[in-house]
N, C-alpha and C positions, 0 to 999 in steps of 0.2 A: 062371670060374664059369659053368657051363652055363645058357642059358637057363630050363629045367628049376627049377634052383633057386633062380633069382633072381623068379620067379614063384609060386613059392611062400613065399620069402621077403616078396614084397610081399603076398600072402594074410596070412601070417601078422599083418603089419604091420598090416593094413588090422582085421584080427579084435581087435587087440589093442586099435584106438581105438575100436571100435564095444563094447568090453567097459568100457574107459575111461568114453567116453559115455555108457553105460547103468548105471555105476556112479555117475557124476556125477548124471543123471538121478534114482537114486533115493533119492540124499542130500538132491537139491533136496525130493525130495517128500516125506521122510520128513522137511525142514526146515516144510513148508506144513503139513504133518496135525498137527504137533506146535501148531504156531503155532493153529489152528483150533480145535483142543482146549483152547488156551488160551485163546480166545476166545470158544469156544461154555461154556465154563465160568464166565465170569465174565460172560455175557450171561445165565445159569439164575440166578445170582443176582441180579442186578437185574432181569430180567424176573419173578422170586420177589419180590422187596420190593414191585414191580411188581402183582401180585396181591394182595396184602395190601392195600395202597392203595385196588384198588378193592374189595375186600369193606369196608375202613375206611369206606368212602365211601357202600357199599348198606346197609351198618348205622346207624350213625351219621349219613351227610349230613355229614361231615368230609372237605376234601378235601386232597392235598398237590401239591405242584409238579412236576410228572415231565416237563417240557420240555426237563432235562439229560439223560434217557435218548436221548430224540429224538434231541437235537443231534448225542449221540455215537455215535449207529447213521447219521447222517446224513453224518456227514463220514468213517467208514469209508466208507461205501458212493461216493460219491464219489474217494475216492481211491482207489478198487478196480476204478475203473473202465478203468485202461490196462491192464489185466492182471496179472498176478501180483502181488500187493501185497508191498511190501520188507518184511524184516525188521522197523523202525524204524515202520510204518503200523502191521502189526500189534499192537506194543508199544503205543503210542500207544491202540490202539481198547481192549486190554484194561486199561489203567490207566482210562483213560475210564469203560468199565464198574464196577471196580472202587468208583471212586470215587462213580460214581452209586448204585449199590448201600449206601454205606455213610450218604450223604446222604440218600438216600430214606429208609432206615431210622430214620434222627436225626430227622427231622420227623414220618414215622408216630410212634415213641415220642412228642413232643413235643406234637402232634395227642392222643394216642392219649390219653395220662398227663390232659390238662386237661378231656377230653370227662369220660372214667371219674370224675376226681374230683368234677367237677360233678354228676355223675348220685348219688353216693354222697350228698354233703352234704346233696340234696335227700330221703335218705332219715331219717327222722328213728327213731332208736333207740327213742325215748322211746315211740314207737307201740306197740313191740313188749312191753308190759307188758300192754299190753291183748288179747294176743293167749292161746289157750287154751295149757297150758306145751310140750306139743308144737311147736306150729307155733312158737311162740314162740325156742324151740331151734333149729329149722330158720331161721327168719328172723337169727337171729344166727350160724347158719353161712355163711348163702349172703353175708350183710354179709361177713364177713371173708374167703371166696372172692373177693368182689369188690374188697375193697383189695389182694389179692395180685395179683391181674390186674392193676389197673392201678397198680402198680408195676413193671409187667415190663420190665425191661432190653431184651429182646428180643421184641418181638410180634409172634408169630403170628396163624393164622388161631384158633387154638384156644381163646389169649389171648379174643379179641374174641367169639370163639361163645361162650364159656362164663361169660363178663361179663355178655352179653346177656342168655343164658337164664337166668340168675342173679339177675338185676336184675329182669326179668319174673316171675320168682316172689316178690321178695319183694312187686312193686308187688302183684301177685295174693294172698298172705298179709294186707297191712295193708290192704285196698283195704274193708273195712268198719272199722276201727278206729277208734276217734277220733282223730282230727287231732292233738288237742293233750291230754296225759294230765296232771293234774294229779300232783305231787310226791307227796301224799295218797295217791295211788290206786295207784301203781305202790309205794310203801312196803305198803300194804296187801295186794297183791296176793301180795308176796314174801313177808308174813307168813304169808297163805295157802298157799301155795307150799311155804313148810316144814315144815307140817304140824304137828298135834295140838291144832290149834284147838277151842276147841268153839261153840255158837251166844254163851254165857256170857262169849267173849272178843269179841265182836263187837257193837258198838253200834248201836242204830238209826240214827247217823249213818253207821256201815260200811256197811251196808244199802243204807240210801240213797245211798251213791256207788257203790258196786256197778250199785246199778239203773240210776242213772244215766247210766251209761256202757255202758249193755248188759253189765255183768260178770258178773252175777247170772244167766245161763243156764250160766255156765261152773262153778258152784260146785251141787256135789251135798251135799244131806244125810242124813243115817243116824245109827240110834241104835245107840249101843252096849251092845254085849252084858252088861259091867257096869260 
């Protein structure tokens, strides 16, 4: 074999590990970018429950425990630090996430469900008789928007906004009502309500509870045609 060819035989050789290694090379990487994407994926979601937290917390003053998020950005980040992190670290960091994400979430719900329901029960239905029958409508819509919110399986940020602003209207609808409506007066009012009353069906003790309760600006009269 001529020198000739045995020199290009070693070229050849020599091309063939440098094709080797560079195919080696980009299995490694296409093992790392996959692994990352698994990682940066399941770090959006708990960094996601992560946010709801803290708007849970600028709205309400409810807080939850997010020190397992920490821990498990913490002990990735340590073990990542000899270079290239194993297969098995990775694993390890995105079950970590995984599972803080789903924990965070159980406690926002849990947080979330006892704040809401508190805030409802302090709203008293019984107010909303005394309110004019519009607003009165609206106040019994925005009530049942808000026991659907805080029921929610899953709470968002939208959950919590629209709780709020919901809960703020009704405070702002009853916030001149009376406090406490007697049985009498919300019976009476619904009579009213139904219509075809005339003054005839109405006693001076109706009247008088009316006025009582500031009702009597809400009630117009007119005489009829025949």
């Amino acid at each position: 074999m001529s020198t000739s060819v045995l020199e290009k035989a070693r070229e050849l050789q020599n091309q063939a590990r440098h094709i080797a290694e560079a195919q080696k090379d980009a299995v490694q990487q296409e093992r790392v970018v996959r692994r990352i994407d698994e990682v940066r994926s399941a770090l959006e979601k708990a960094t996601g429950q992560m946010g709801i937290a803290g708007l849970l917390k600028e709205r309400t003053g409810q807080s939850v425990d997010l020190t397992a998020l920490v821990s498990a950005y913490q002990r990735f980040e340590t073990k990542s630090r000899g270079g290239l992190p194993a297969d098995r670290v990775f694993t390890e960091a995105q079950k970590a996430l995984e599972t803080c994400a789903k924990d965070i979430a159980a406690a926002i719900r849990e947080v979330w469900g006892e704040w809401a329901r508190t805030r409802i029960s302090g709203v008293s239905s019984a107010r909303f008789a005394a309110l004019a029958p519009a607003e009165r409508r609206e106040a019994e819509a925005l009530l049942r928007d808000m026991r659907g919110y805080a029921e929610r399986r899953n709470v968002d940020g939208t959950a919590i906004r629209s709780f709020c602003t919901a809960y703020a209207d009704v405070l702002r609808l009853v916030e001149h009502a009376p406090t406490e409506v007697p049985a009498e007066l919300a019976q009476l009012i619904e009579r009213i309500d139904a219509g075809g009353l005339t003054l005839r069906d109405l006693s001076s003790g109706d009247i008088e509870l009316l006025r009582a309760y500031d009702q009597d600006v809400w009630i117009s009269v007119t005489r009829k045609a025949d």
